[in-house]
C-alpha positions in Angstrom: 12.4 9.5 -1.6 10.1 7.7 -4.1 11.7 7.4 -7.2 10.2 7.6 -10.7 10.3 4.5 -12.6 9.2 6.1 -16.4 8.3 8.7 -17.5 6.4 10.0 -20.0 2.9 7.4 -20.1 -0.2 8.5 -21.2 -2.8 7.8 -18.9 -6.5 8.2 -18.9 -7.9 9.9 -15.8 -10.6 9.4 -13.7 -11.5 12.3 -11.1 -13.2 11.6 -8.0 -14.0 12.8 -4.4 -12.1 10.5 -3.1 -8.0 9.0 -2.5 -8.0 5.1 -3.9 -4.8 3.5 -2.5 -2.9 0.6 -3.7 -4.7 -2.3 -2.3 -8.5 -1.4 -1.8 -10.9 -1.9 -3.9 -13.1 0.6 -5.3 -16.7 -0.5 -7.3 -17.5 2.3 -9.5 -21.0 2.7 -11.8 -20.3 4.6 -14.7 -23.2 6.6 -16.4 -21.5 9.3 -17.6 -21.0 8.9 -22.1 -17.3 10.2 -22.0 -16.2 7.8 -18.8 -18.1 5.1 -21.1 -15.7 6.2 -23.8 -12.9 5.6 -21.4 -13.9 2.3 -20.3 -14.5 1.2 -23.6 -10.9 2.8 -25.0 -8.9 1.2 -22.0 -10.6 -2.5 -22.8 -10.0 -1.8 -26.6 -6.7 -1.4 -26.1 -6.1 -4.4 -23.6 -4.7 -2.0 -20.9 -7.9 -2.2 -18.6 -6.6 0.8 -16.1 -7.2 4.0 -15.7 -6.1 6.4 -13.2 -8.4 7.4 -9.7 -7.2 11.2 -8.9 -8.6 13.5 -6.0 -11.0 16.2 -7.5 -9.8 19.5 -5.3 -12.2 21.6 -6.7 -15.4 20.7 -8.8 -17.1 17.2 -9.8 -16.9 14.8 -12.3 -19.2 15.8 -14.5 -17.5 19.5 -14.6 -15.0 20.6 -17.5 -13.2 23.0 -14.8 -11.8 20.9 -11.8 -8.4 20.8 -9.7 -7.4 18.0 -9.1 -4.5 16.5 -7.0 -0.9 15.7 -8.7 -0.7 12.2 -7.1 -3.1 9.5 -7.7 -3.1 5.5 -8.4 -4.2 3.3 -11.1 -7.4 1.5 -11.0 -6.9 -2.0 -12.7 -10.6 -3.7 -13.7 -11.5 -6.9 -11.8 -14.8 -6.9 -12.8 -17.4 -5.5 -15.3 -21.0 -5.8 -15.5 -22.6 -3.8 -18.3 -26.0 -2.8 -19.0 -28.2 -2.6 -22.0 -28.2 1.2 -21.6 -24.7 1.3 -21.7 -24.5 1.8 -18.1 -21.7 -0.5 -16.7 -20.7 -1.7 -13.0 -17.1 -2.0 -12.3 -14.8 -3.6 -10.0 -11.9 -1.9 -9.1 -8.4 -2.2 -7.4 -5.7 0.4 -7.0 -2.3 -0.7 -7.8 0.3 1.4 -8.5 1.0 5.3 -7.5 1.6 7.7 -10.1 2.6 11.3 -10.0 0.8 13.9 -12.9 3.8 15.6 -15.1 1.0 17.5 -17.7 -2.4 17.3 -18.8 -4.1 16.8 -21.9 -7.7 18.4 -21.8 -8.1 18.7 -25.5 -9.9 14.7 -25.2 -13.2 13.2 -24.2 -11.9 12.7 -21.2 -8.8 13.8 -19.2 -5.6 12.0 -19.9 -2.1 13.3 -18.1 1.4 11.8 -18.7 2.6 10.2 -15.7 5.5 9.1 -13.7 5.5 5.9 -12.0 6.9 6.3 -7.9 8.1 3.3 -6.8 7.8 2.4 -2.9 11.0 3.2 -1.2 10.7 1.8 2.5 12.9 4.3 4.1 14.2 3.4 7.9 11.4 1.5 9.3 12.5 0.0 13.2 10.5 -2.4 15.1 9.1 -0.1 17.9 7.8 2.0 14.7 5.8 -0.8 13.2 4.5 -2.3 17.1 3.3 1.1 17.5 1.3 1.4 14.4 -0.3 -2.0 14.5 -1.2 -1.8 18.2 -2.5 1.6 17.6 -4.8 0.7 14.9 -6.6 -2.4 16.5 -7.4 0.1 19.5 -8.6 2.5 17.2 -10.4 -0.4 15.2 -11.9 -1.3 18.7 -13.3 2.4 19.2 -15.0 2.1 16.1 -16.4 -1.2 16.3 -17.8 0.4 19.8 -19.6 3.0 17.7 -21.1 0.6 15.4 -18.7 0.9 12.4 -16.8 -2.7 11.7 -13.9 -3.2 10.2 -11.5 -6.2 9.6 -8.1 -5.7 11.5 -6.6 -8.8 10.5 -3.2 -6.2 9.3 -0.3 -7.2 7.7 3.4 -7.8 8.6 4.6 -6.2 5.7 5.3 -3.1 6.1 4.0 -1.5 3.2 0.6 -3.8 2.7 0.3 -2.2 6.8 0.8 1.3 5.8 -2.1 1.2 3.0 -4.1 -0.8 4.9 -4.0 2.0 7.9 -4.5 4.6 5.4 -7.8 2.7 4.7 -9.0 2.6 7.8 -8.6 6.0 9.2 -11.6 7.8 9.1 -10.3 11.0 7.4 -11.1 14.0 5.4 -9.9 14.1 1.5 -6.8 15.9 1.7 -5.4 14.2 5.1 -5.8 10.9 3.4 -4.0 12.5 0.2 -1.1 13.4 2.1 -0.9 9.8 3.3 -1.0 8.3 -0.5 1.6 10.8 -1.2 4.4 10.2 1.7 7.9 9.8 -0.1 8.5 6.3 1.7 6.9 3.7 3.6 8.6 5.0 6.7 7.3 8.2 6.3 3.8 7.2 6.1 3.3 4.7 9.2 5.4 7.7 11.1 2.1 9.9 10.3 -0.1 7.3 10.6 1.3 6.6 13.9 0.5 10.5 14.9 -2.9 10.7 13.3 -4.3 6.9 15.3 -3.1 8.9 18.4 -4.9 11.8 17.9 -8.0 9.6 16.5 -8.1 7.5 19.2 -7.7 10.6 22.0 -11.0 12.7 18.9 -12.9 9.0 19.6 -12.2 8.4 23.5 -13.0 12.3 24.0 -16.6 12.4 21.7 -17.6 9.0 21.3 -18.2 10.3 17.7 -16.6 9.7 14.4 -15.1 13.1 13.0 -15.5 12.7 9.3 -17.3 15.0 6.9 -20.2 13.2 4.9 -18.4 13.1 1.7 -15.4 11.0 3.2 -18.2 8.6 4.4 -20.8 8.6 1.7 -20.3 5.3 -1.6 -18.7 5.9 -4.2 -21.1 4.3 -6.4 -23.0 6.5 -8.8 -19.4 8.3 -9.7 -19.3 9.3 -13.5 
């Protein structure tokens, strides 16, 4: 199973439409006066992260949202602000966190965390062959129906298993459940089951089965 590293840290929180994973980056404009607040308290206070979670219910801009448990830290790469104190960010997810409470009574939301670590489970050979040779043949369907993507995938198996997750063309909540598999193991044994039944969706419809949400930027977010 993961396991929790600390517990306890406060953490500001970011909801979005969408599941950041450790590894990919994620540009963000922020508009939005209390996710400027945020940006400016997480540089303030040298930390420069903040935490991506899946909205479930709602948008950013509402006061009464679900939103998913799990989630990963956004660290800042880059910042470009405006005049208007409008600013572009550069993101990159890092580490996973689970939500243990949530404080509401802030600007912004803010939950204390636990840190999961990445426990790689029983990962064999065939398991990993599978998964890699599945993904460039999905890759391949893709690139047939215009959509590119680099498959230059790792050999480690956890870099592989994020980098899969990324790929897949998925709804919200499938991809969730892939950020939230309690090992490495675990998720590129799902990942090997959903390429197979992407690949058989692609070969069957010659179309890419994602709603317009999964597809759309995530620029313009808060």
């Amino acid at each position: 199973m993961s396991t929790v590293t600390h517990v306890g840290d406060l953490l500001p929180i970011f909801p979005l439409q969408y599941v950041l994973l450790p590894g990919v980056p994620l540009p963000l404009h922020i508009f939005e006066p209390r996710y400027q607040q945020l940006i400016a308290d997480v540089t303030a206070d040298g930390s420069e992260c903040f935490g991506i979670v899946t909205l479930r219910r709602g948008m950013e801009t509402d006061t009464d949202v679900l939103i998913a448990t799990v989630g990963t830290v956004a660290d800042i790469i880059e910042r470009e602000p405006y005049p208007d104190d409008r600013i572009d960010l550069l993101t990159v997810g890092t580490r996973r966190f689970r939500i243990a409470s949530v404080d509401t009574d802030a600007t912004y939301l803010r939950a204390e965390v636990e840190w999961l670590e990445e426990d790689f489970g029983k990962i064999d050979a065939s398991l990993l062959g599978d998964v890699r040779r599945n993904c460039r043949s999905y890759l391949t369907r893709l690139a047939g129906l215009g959509l590119r993507a680099e498959d230059d995938l790792s050999h480690d198996p956890l870099k592989l298993s994020y980098q899969v997750a990324a790929h897949l063309q998925l709804p919200l909540e499938e991809r969730l459940r892939l950020l939230d598999q309690p090992t490495v193991a675990a998720r590129l044994a799902a990942e090997r089951e959903l390429l197979r039944r992407e690949i058989a969706l692609l070969s069957a419809t010659r179309a890419i089965p994602v709603p317009p949400r999964v597809i759309g930027s995530v620029f313009g977010a808060g």
